[in-house]
N, C-alpha and C positions, 0 to 999 in steps of 0.2 A: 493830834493824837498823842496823848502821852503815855511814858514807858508801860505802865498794866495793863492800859488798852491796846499796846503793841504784841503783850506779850501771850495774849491772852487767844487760846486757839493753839498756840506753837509744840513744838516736842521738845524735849529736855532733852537738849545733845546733839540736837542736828543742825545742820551746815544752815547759817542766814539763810543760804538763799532759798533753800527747800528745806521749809520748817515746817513743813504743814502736816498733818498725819496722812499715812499712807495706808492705800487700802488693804485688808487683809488684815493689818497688826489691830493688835489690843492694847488700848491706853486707859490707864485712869489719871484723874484730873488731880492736880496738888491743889492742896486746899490753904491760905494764908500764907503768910511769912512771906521770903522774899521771893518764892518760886510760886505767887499764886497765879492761877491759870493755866500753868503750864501743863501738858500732857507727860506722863511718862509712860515708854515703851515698854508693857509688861509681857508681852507674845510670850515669848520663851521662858517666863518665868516657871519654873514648877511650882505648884497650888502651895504647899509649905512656905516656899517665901513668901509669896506676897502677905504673910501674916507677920512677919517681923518687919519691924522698921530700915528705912535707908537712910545714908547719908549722902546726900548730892553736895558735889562741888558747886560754889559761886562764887561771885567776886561782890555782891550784891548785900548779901546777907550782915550780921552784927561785927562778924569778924575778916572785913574784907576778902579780899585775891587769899584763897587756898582754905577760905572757911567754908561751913560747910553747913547744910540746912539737914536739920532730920526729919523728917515724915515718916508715917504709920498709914496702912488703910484703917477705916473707919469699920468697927464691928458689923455693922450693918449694912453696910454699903463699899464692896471690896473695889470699885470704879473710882474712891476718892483717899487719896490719901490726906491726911491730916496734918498741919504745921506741927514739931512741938519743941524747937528752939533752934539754933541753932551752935555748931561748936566749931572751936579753930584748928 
């Protein structure tokens, strides 16, 4: 199995050993770049956010340990967020 197919399924942010999504919450899928597959935990978000972009910590991405991947949801499809570079 290698790392994308490890990672793929998981939540962004949770403990190894229970990575899996949980019932009840709301996730959409990152789409590319270094966090693709992953889920992120949008429950709590209020609707206004999830229209602007994040920036997620990784260690993975262009600008190793402490850089940082940005995603956007997709206009059409607010379940996916979208790669669109990443910064340090």
């Amino acid at each position: 199995m290698d790392e994308k197919e490890f990672m793929r399924g998981r939540v962004y942010g949770a403990d190894h050993d229970d990575a899996g999504p949980r019932h009840g919450r709301t996730y959409a899928e990152l789409v590319a770049g270094p966090l693709d597959g992953l889920l992120l935990d949008v429950t709590d978000w209020p609707d206004e956010a999830s229209a602007e972009s994040v920036a997620l910590v990784t260690e993975i991405g262009r600008y190793g340990p402490g850089g940082r991947a940005l995603y956007a949801p997709r206009p059409a499809d607010r379940r996916r967020f979208d790669w669109h570079g990443d910064i340090p």
